[in-house]
The first five atom37 places (N, CA, C, CB, O) and aatype in JSON, in Angstrom:
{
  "aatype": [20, 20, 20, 20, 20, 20, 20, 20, 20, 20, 20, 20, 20, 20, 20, 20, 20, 20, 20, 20, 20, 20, 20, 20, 20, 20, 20, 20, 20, 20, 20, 20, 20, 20, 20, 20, 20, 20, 20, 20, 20, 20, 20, 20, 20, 20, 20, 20, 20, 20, 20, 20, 20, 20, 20, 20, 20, 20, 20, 20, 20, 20, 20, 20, 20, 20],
  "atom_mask": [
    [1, 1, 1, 1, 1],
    [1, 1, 1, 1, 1],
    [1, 1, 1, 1, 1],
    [1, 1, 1, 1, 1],
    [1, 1, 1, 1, 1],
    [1, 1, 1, 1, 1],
    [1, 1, 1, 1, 1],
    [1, 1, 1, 1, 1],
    [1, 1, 1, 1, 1],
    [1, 1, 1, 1, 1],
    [1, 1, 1, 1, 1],
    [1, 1, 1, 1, 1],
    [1, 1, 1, 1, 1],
    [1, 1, 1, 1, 1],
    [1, 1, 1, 1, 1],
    [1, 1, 1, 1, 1],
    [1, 1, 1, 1, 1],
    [1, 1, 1, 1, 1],
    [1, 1, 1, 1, 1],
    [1, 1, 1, 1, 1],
    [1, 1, 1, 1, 1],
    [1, 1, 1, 1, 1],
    [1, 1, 1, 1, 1],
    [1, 1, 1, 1, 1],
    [1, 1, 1, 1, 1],
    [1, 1, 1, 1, 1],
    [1, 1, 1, 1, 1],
    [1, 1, 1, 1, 1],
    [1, 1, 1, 1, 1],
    [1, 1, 1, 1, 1],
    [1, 1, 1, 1, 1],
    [1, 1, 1, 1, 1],
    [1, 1, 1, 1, 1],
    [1, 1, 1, 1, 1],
    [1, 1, 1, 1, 1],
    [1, 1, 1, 1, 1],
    [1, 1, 1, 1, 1],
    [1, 1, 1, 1, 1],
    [1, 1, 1, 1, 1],
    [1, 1, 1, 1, 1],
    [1, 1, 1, 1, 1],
    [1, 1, 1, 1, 1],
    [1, 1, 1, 1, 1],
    [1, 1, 1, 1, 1],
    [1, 1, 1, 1, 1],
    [1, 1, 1, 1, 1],
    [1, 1, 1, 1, 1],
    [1, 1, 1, 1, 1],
    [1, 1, 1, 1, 1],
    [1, 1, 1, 1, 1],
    [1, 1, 1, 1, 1],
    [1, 1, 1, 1, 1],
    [1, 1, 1, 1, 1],
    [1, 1, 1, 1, 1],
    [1, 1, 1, 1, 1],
    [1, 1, 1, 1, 1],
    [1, 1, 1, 1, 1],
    [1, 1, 1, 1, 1],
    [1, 1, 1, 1, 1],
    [1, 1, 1, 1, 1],
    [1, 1, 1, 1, 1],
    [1, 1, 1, 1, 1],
    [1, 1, 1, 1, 1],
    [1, 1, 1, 1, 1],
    [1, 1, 1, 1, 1],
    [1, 1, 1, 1, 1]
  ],
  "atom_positions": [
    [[-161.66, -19.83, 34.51], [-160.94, -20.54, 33.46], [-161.63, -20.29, 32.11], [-160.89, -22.06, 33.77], [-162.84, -20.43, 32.01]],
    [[-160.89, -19.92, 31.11], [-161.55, -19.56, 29.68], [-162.04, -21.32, 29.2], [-160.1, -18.62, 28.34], [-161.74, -22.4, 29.72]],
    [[-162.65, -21.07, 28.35], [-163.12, -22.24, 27.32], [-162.77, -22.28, 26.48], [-164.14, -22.45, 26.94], [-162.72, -21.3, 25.73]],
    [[-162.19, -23.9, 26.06], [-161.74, -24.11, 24.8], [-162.16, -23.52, 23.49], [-161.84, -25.2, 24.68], [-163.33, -23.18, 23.32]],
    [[-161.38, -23.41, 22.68], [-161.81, -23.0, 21.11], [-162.74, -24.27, 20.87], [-160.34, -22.87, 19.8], [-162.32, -25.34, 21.3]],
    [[-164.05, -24.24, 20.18], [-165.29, -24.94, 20.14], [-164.43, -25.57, 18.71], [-167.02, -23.95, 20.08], [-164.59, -26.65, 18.14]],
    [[-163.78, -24.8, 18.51], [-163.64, -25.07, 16.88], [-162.19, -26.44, 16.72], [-163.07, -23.1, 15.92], [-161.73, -26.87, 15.66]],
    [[-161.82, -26.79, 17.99], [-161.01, -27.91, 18.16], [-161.3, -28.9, 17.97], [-160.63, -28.07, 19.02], [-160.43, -29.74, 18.21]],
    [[-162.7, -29.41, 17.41], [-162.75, -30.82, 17.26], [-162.68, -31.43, 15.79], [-163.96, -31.24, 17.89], [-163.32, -31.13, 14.78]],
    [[-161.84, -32.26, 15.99], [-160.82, -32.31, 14.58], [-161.87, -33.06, 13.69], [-159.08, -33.33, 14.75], [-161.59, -33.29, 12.51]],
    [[-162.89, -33.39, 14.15], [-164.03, -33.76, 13.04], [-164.42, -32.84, 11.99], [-165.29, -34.01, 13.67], [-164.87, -33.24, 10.92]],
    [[-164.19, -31.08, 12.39], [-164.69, -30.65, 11.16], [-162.93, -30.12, 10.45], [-166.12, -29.21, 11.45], [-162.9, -29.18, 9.66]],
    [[-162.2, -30.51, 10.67], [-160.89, -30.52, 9.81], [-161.36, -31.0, 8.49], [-159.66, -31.51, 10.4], [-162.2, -31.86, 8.22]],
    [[-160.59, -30.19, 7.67], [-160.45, -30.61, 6.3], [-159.4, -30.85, 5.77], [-160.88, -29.92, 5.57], [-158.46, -30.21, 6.25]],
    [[-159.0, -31.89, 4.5], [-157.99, -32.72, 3.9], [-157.75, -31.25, 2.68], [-158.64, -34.62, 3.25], [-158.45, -30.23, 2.68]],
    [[-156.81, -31.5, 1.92], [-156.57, -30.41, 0.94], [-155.68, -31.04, -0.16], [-155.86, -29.11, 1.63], [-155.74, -32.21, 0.2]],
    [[-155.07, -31.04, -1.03], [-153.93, -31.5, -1.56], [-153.26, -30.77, -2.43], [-154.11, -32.52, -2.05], [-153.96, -29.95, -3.04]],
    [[-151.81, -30.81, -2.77], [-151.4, -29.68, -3.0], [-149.82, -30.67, -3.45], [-151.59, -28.41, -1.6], [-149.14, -31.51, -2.85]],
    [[-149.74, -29.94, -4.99], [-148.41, -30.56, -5.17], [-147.2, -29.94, -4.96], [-148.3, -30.96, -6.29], [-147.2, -28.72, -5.04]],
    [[-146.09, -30.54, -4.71], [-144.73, -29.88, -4.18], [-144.46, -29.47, -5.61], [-143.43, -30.93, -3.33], [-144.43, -30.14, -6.65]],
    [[-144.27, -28.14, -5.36], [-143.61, -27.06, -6.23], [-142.18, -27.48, -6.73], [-143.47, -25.69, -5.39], [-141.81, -26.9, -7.75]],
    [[-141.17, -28.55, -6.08], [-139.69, -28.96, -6.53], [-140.09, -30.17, -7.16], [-138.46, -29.18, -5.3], [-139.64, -30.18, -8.31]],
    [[-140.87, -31.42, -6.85], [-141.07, -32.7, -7.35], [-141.99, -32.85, -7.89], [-141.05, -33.55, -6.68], [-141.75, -33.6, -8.83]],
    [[-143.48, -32.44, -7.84], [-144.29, -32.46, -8.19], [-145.38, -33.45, -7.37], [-143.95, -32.54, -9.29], [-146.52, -33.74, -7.76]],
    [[-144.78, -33.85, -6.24], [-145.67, -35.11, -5.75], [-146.47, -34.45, -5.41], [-145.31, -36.14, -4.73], [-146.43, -33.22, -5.46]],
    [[-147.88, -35.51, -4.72], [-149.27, -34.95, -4.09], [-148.84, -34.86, -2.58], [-150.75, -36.07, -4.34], [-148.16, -35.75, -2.06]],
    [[-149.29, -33.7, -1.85], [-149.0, -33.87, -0.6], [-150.65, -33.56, 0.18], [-147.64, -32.81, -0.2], [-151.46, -32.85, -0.42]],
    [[-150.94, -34.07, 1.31], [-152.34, -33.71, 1.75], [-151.84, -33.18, 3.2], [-153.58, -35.12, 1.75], [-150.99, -33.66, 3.95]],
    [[-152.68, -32.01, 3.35], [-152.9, -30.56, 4.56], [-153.98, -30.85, 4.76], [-152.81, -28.84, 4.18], [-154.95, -31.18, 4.08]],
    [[-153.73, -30.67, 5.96], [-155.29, -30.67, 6.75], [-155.59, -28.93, 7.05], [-155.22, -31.77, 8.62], [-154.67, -28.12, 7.03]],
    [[-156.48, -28.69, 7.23], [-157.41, -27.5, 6.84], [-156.34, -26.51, 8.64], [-160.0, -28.1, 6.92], [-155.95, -25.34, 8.66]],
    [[-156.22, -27.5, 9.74], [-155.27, -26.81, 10.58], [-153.92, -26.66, 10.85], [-155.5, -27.01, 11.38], [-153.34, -26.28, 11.87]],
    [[-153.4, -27.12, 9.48], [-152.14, -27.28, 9.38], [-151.47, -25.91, 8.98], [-151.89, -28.37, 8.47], [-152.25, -25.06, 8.54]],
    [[-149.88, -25.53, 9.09], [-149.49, -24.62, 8.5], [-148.51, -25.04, 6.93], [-148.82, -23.88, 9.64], [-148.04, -24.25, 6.12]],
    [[-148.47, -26.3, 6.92], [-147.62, -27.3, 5.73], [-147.28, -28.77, 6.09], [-146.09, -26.67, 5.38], [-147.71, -29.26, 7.14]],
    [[-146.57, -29.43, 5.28], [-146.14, -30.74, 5.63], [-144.63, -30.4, 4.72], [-147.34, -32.21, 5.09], [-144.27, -29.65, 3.81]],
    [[-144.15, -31.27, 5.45], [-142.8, -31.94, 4.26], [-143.18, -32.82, 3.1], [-141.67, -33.03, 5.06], [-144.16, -33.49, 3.42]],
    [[-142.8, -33.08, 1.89], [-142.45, -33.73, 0.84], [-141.65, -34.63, 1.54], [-141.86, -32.99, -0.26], [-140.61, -34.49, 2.18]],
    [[-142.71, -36.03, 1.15], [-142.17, -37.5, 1.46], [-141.04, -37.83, 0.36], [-143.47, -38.71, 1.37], [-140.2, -38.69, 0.59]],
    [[-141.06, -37.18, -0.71], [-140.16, -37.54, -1.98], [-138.92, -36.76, -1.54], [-140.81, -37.01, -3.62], [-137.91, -37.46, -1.41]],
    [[-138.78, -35.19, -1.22], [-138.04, -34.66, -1.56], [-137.16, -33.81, -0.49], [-138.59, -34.18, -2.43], [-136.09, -33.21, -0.55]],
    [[-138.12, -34.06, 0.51], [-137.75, -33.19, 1.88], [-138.25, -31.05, 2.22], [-135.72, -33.39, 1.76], [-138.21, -30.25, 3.15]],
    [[-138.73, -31.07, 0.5], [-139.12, -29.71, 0.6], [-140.72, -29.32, 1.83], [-139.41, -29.34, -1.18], [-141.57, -30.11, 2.24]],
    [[-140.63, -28.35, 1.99], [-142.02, -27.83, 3.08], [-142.81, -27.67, 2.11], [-141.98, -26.32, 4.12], [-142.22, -27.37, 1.07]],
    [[-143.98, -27.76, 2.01], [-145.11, -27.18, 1.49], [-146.08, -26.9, 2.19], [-145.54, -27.77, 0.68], [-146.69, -27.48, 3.09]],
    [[-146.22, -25.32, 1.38], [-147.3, -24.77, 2.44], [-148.27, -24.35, 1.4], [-146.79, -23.42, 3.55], [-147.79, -24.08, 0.3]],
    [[-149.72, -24.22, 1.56], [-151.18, -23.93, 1.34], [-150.92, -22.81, 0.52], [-152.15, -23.64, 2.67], [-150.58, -21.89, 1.27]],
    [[-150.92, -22.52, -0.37], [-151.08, -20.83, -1.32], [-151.93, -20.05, -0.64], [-151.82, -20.83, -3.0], [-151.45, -18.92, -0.68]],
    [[-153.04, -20.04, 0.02], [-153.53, -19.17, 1.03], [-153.3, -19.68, 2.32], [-154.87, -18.91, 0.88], [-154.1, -20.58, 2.57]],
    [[-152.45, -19.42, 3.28], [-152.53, -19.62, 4.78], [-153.61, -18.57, 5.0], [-151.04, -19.36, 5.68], [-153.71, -17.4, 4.62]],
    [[-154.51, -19.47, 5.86], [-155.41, -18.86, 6.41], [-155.82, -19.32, 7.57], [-156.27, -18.74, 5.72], [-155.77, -20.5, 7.92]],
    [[-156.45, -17.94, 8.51], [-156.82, -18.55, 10.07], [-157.67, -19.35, 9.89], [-157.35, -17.65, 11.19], [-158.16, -19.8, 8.85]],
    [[-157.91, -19.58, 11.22], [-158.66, -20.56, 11.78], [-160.67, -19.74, 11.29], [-158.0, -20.67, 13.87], [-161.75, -20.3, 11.08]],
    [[-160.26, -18.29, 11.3], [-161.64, -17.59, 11.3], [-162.14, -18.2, 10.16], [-161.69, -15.96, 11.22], [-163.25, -18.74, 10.22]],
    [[-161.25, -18.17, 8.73], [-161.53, -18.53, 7.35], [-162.7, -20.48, 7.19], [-159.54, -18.58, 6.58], [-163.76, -20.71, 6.61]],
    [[-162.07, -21.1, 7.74], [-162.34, -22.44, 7.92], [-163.14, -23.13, 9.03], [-161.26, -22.92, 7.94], [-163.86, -24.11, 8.85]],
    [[-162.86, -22.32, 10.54], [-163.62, -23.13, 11.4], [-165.27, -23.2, 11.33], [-163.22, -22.71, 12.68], [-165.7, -22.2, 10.76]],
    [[-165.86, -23.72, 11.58], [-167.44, -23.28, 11.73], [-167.52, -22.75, 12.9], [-168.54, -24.4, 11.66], [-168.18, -21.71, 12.87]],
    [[-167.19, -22.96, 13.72], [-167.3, -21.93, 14.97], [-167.08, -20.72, 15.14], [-166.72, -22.17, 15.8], [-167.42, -20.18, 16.19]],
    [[-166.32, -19.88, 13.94], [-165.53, -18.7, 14.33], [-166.24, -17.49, 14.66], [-164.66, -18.38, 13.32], [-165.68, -16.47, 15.06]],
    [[-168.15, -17.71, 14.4], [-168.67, -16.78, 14.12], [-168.51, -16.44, 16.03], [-170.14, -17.0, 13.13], [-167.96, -15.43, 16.48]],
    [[-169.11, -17.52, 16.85], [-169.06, -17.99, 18.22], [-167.7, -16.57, 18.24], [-168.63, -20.1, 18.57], [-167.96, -15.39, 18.47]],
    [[-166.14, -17.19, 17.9], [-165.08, -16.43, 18.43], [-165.15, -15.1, 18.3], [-163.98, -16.77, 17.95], [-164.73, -14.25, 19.08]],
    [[-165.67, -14.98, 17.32], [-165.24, -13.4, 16.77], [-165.92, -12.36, 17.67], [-165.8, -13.06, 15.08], [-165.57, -11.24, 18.03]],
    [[-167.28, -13.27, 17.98], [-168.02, -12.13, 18.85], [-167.41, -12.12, 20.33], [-169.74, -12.44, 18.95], [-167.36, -11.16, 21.1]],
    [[-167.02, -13.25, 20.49], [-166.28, -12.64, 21.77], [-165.49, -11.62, 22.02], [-165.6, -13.34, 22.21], [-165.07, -11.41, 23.16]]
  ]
}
């Protein structure tokens, strides 16, 4: 059986915030998210850099060498 990604424990998640491009409201992403919806407006918002998991996790060094 493989082992979990080390990098799953949502303690080292990070908050972000990011305003909707149609309304202007604040919306907050968490660092494993790919976007949220706009509570105001219904638009998606997504992160100006989507980035993996390699970019953010602390563990990734662990993955990569696998």
């Amino acid at each position: 059986m493989d082992t979990p990604c080390p990098g799953q424990d949502c303690r080292f998640e990070r908050l972000e915030f990011y305003e909707c491009p149609m309304c202007g409201t604040d919306a907050m992403i968490f660092s494993d998210e790919d976007g949220v919806k706009c509570c105001e407006c219904d638009n998606f918002i997504k992160p100006q850099d989507v980035r993996s998991c390699i970019s953010w996790c602390i563990a990734s060094r662990a993955c990569v060498k696998r």
